[in-house]
C-alpha positions, 0 to 999 in steps of 0.5 A: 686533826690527826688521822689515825695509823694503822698497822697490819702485823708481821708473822714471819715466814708467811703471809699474814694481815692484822688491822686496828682500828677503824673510823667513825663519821659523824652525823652531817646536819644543816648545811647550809652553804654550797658544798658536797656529802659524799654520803647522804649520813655518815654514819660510824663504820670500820673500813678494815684491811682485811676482809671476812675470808681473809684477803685484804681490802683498801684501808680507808679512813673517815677523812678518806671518804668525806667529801663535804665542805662548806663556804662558811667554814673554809678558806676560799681561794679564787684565782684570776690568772696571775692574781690570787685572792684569799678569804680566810685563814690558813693560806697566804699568796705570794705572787701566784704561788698559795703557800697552806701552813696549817690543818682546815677546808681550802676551796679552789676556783677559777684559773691560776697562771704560772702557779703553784699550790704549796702545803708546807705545815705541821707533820699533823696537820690534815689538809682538805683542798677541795678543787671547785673549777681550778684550771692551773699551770706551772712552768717550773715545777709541779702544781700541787706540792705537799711538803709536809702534813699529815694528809692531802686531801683532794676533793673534786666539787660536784659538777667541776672540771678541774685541769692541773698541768705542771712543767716539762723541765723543773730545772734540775740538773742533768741525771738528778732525779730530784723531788718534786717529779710530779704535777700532784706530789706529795711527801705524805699521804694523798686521798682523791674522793668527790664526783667532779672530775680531774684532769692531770698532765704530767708533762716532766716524769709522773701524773700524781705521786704520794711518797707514803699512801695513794687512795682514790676513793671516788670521782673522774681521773684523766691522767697524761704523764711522761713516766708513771700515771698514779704512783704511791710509794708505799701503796695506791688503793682504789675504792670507786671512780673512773680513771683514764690513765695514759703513761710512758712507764707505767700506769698504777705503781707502788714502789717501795721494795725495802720496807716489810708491808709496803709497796701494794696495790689493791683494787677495789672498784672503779672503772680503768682505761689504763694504756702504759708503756711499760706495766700496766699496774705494777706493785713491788710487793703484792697486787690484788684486785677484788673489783672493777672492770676495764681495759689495759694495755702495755707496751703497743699491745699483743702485736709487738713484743716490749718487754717489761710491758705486762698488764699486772704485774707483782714483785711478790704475790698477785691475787684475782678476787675479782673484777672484769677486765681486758687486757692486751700486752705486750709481755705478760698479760698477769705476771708475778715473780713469785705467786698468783693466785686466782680466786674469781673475777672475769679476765680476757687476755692478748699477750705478745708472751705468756697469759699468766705466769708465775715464777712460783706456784699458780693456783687457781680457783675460780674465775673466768679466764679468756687468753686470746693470744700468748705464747704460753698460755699459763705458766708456773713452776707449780700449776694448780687448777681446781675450778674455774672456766679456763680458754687458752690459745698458745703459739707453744705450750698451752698449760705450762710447768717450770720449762726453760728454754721453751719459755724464753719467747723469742727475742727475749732476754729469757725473762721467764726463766725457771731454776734448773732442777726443781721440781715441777708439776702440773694438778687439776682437781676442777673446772672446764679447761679447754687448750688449743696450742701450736705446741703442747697443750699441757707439758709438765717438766715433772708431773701431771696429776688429773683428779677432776674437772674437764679438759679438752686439748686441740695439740699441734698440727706437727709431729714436734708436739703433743696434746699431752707431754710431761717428763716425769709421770702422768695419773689421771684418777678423776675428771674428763680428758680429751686431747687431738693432736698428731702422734709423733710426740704424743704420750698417754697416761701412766699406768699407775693412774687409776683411771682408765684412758686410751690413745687413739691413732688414725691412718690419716689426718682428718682435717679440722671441723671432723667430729669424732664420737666415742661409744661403748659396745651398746652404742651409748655415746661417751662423748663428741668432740669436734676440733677446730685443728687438723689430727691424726689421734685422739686420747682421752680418760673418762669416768665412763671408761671400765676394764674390759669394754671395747669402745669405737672411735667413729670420725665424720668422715666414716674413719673408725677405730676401735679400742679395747680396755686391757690395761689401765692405759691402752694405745692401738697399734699406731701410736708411741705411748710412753715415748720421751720425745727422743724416742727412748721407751719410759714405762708407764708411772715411771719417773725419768730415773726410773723409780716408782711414784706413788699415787697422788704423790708430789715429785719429791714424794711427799703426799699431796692431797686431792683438792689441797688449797695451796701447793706450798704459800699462803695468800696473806701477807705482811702488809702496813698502812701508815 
């Protein structure tokens, strides 16, 4: 049976997905001998590439995700050790190595020494091989070999454990490569679908590869390798299953960096326990995830600093849809060269560098985001925020655009490097976003622009840092801004927001746990916050705020202040607003050269719209399946 291909087309300069095709299941009836139904009716549906609201999805085939077989119309293999007995057609023995040379259902059981299973047939030919109870060895090469067909699919019987451990030397010289390098490989495609359970280790390089697409549809997956756990050439999707997967190199990788539309990963569902040496789930090209839930962790965890051991990590664009995961790393917890790009989904993260960080834009939308542990927190050269809830913990900057040299953790090699002189920018427009960092807590080396959400910052306990720094300009003309931190770098609003804000400096530190309450001249009570670090000021920008009203800073520890709105952007006498960390004085709304930003206004002039979806890319991409 030939199985059908499918092409997601080019649109040059941006992302963009077709799908054609589909599939069709037909009706299952009077199945009489022992076998498996995936479903209970397979009725005709369209597995499609590309979702509803426009992100992509896996593309699984009819063949994909049937799981049925029967023992009167497949070829049954049974293994005894160093013999093999085969009924049926389609497959020979050769000693113990089972050579399948055309298209039909091979059934595997019992346990084959020294062994190996080679499918060598026509470029056309599916092969299903359902592992029915296979324990199977090889001390030369790998166990499952695909040589050539159009297909391999791998269908775990209901109720069976089947274990495959290939050799730790297959023989070849000394710096060759060479192919196979894998205890399940295959030239062409390979899909995983059944409720059984396997178990692959990958004693010579990687656990299973496919030169083409990897798909696990369903079951149990347990998988040791030296280097790469599951890799997929062209792409790896996962619709369902659990998979424990424990790798020297990488866990999940897709590696194909020369051909437009390949090298993906996308993550359906399932459940993952992935622990990696390296990346956790690497692609070369994009990495979504719309489901699933587990646990990553790379390079020894957040305790050590590895590099190139990041959680999931993406050559082009990473995409957050969805899912719940944990993720403990030992560089980057979400890290892509290009994009990320979050739309919702659960994640906690532990990182040895930063939490999330994007050579390019980071744009979240959604999503509950937990950064436990980091060096920087979220970093890109565009940051931009309009929903979701947002913790980050930082040792240096908690939201961070472009940078550099601060970035480099360090030890590092300055992986996270920005190029000199572009522009950069932070905007948040939504969500609850709360920052506790040890250096600034939102430090743009351009702009900062604040038009909604709720923000509250707990900045250094050093006069290095600020809960506030940027080099450009910073309006605020929506949303709640509270920050604590200490007033030796702190820097305030520009004047040109529209929005009212004030910094507050006090004559002492107030030790962490001490509330501070802002009210109005009535006694109505704008807001209390209680930081967890020790400060010596406060800044904050509420709607509340109007021209004109005093407003009493009242802290537990019976220190007050009080604070007049004069101007759009008011500082009592204790603190340096407008002051670049070296001390010069920079007017308000001012850019380091000295020109004028208008309001609402990107660095290099052009409008930007409040709430605008994407700062400068767009999620799709060129992406085929073959």
């Amino acid at each position: 049976m030939t199985g059908h291909k499918k092409w997601l087309a080019v649109l040059s300069g941006a992302f963009a997905l077709w799908m054609i095709g589909g599939c069709s299941l037909k009706n299952v009836e009077n199945l009489q001998e022992t076998g498996e139904i995936l479903s209970e009716t397979v009725e005709d549906i369209s597995e499609t590439s590309e979702t509803d609201d426009g992100y992509i999805s896996g593309d699984y085939d009819k063949e994909d995700l049937d799981a049925v077989w029967s023992e009167s119309t497949s070829t049954m293999i049974q293994c005894d050790g160093k013999s093999v007995s085969i009924t049926g057609n389609g497959a020979t023995a050769d000693g113990t190595t089972v050579k399948i040379t055309e298209a039909g259902d091979y059934v595997f059981s019992g346990s084959l020494e020294e062994g190996q299973i080679q499918i060598d047939a026509d470029k056309e030919d599916m092969v299903h091989i359902i592992l029915n109870g296979l324990t199977a060895s090889s001390s030369s090469g790998a166990v499952i070999e695909g040589i050539q067909n159009e297909k391999m699919i791998l269908t775990l019987a209901e109720g069976t454990t089947n274990t495959l451990s290939d050799a730790s030397d297959y023989g070849f010289e000394e710096g060759d490569e060479g192919e196979p390098n894998a205890c399940i490989f295959s030239k062409d495609d390979i899909s995983v679908n059944g409720s059984g359970t396997l178990i692959v280790n990958g004693s010579y390089q990687d656990g299973i590869r496919s030169k083409d697409d990897l798909k696990v549809v369903s079951g149990t997956l347990k998988v040791t390798a030296v280097r790469h756990g599951l890799k997929g050439k062209d792409s790896v999707s996962v619709r369902e299953g659990s998979l424990t997967i424990q790798a020297g190199e990488d866990g999940i990788k897709a590696d194909n960096d020369t051909d437009e539309g390949k090298g993906f990963v996308v993550l359906d569902g399932g459940t993952f326990a992935v622990t990696a040496g390296q990346d956790g789930i690497q692609a070369e090209t994009i990495l979504q995830v719309n489901g699933g839930s587990g646990s990553i962790s790379t390079g020894g965890g957040s305790v050590d600093t590895l590099y190139e051991a990041r959680g999931l990590k993406a050559g082009k664009a990473l995409y957050l849809k969805g899912g719940t995961f944990v993720i403990d790393s030992s560089d980057d917890s979400i890290h892509s060269n290009g994009d990320v790009e979050i739309i919702g989904g659960d994640y906690e993260m532990a990182s040895g560098d930063d939490g999330i960080h994007a050579d390019n834009q980071l744009l979240v939308l959604g999503g509950n985001l937990r950064i436990l542990k980091s060096y920087e927190g979220m970093e890109g050269l565009n940051v931009t925020i309009q929903d979701g809830d947002i913790q980050v913990t930082a040792s240096d900057d908690g939201i961070n655009s472009a940078g550099g040299s601060d970035t480099r953790m360090a030890g590092r090699p300055g992986q996270n490097g920005f190029a000199e002189g572009s522009d950069a920018s932070i905007r948040i427009s939504g969500g609850e976003i709360l920052v506790k960092a040890s250096g600034d807590g939102i430090d743009s080396n351009g702009d900062f622009y604040m038009e909604g959400g709720r923000v509250t910052v707990e900045g250094p306990e050093d006069s290095g840092n600020g809960a506030l720094d940027y080099d450009g300009t910073a309006e605020i003309i929506g949303g709640t801004f509270i920050g604590t931190g200490m007033t030796g770098m702190a820097q305030g609003f520009s004047d040109t927001s529209s929005q009212y804000s004030a910094m507050v400096g006090f004559s002492k530190t107030l030790t962490a746990g001490n509330s501070v309450t802002v009210t109005d001249s009535s006694g109505k009570e704008i807001f209390t916050v209680t930081p967890e670090k020790s400060f010596n000021c406060i800044q904050f920008s509420t709607p509340e705020l109007i021209s004109g009203e005093t407003y009493k800073v009242s802290c537990s520890d019976g220190t007050t202040e009080e604070i007049s709105m004069d101007s759009v952007s008011v500082s009592n006498p204790s603190m340096t607003d407008g002051r670049t960390p070296n001390g010069r004085q920079m007017p308000g709304g001012s850019a380091p050269d000295g020109q004028q930003i208008p309001e609402g206004s990107a660095p290099d002039g052009q409008q930007m719209p409040s709430g605008q979806e994407k700062p400068g890319f767009d999620r799709k991409q060129d992406i085929q399946y073959n």
